[in-house]
C-alpha angles and dihedrals in degrees: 000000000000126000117193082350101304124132115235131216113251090210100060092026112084128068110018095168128032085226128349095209099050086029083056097046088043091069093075096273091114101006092141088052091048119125114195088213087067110055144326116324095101088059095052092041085054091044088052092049092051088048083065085210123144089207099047108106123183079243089068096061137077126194113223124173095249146327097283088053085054102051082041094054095040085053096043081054087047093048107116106030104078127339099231132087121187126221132173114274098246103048151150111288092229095075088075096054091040098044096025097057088062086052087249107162104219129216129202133221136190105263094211096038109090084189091053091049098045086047094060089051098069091053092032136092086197130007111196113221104214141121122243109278105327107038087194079083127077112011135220105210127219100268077053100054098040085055095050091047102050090050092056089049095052086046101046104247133135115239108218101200118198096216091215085073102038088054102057087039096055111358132246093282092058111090101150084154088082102055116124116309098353097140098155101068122076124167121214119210137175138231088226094061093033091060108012102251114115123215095035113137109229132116128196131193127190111195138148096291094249084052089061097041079053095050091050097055086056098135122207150153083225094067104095098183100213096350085167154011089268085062102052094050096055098043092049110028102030100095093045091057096038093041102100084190092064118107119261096237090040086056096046096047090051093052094041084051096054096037084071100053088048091059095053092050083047087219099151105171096052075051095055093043085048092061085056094064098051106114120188128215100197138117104203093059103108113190110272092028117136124242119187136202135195085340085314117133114219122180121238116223136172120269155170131231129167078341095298116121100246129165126232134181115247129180127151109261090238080059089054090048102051086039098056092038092054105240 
């Protein structure tokens, strides 16, 4: 798949939105029309609930299908204004495959030097804001982060902000992204790091909310709406497994349901990442405990969720493999 010539990474190149259409409507466009059973509302009402900020809007939000599809779609807005994107100098290999593949050139800063950030800003579309490998590390503070982000502003460059570090910079509470036209800084976030469970593939940005309705209307041959099962998992039963307030039996069924369609598509691993996102509203549920489906058996394990003890079912998607195809 090539765009303006540029060859683009199969592996971060399918499946950008869960769904264009309800992506699209999520973003506050038909917001009083919105049925949670119909797309992902649910899932950014419940993003905005577990931020604990009083400025956060669902209208702030934009689900992505992952972290990779949010850094893609930042740098295909960004495409046009200068071709170079700064990253720390010791970064995630997966910057040069996203980036790269868009025949982007990067540039890399010192993560803990303010100097060596502001001064990419001047040369940069787009400067991400992240620590080498675990950004829970080194922190930048407040007075740190203002300053990088009004010079990006004055220069005309996009902040991409990782929110695990904004967060332990500044705390959930702290968006000052949002204040009043500030319309260059986004923050990307994970579903991994949002509710503890790694491999999950959703994506989150918060961003001004004329930043997220631009980056909707990014148009591009890349964007491939529903382009597989995963997707379509995540664009039309996301907010009923990620909803706390569901019914125990209306959760179950729907898994159960979908569950179905996914074995006949004999597409395991989306199964095994499925099982992750079953929340269950019971009381009676004791970790260790057994659940079981459809004549499934799922573990029950202690969790978190918005700060509430909740349990969830969890089995490696080989297991489930093995399990539904009766080995």
């Amino acid at each position: 798949m090539d765009i303006m010539n540029k060859e683009i990474y199969k592996d971060t190149g399918s499946g950008l939105f869960p769904d264009d259409q309800i992506v699209i409507d999520s973003t506050g466009y038909a917001v009083a029309d919105y049925s949670d059973e119909s797309g992902l509302f649910g899932l950014r009402e419940s993003y905005v609930y577990s931020q604990h900020n009083n400025c956060l809007s669902p209208d702030n939000v934009l689900v992505t299908s992952g972290v990779k599809e949010s850094l893609l779609l930042i740098a295909l807005y960004s495409q046009g204004k200068r071709n170079l994107i700064g990253i720390p100098e010791i970064a995630w290999p997966g910057y040069a495959k996203v980036f790269g593949g868009l025949g982007y050139e990067l540039t890399f800063y010192k993560h803990d030097c303010i100097t060596s950030i502001t001064e990419a800003t001047k040369s940069c579309s787009m400067v991400v804001l992240n620590n080498p490998h675990n950004p829970t590390g080194v922190t930048l503070n407040k007075h740190d982060i203002e300053t990088i982000s009004e010079k990006a502003r004055s220069n005309n460059c996009l902040l991409v902000i990782d929110e695990c570090l904004l967060h332990y910079s500044l705390g959930s509470s702290e968006r000052t992204f949002l204040d009043n036209d500030n319309t260059h800084t986004l923050v990307v976030d994970s579903i991994s790091k949002w509710g503890g469970m790694p491999g999950l593939r959703v994506g989150f940005i918060n961003a001004h909310t004329t930043l997220i309705r631009d980056l909707v209307n990014v148009k591009s041959d890349f964007i491939n709406p529903v382009s597989s099962i995963a997707q379509i998992v995540a664009s039309r039963n996301m907010s009923k497994m990620s909803n706390w307030a569901l019914k125990e039996k209306e959760t179950s069924q729907s898994i159960i349901n979908l569950m179905g369609r996914l074995v006949e598509k004999e597409d395991y691993e989306v199964i095994g990442t499925l099982t992750q996102y079953m929340w269950i509203k019971s009381n009676k549920a004791k970790a260790d405990d057994f659940l079981t489906f459809n004549g499934h058996t799922f573990e029950i394990i202690n969790g978190q969720h918005f700060g509430a003890n909740k349990r969830y079912a969890r089995f490696n998607y080989r297991q489930c493999a093995r399990v539904l195809n009766g080995h």
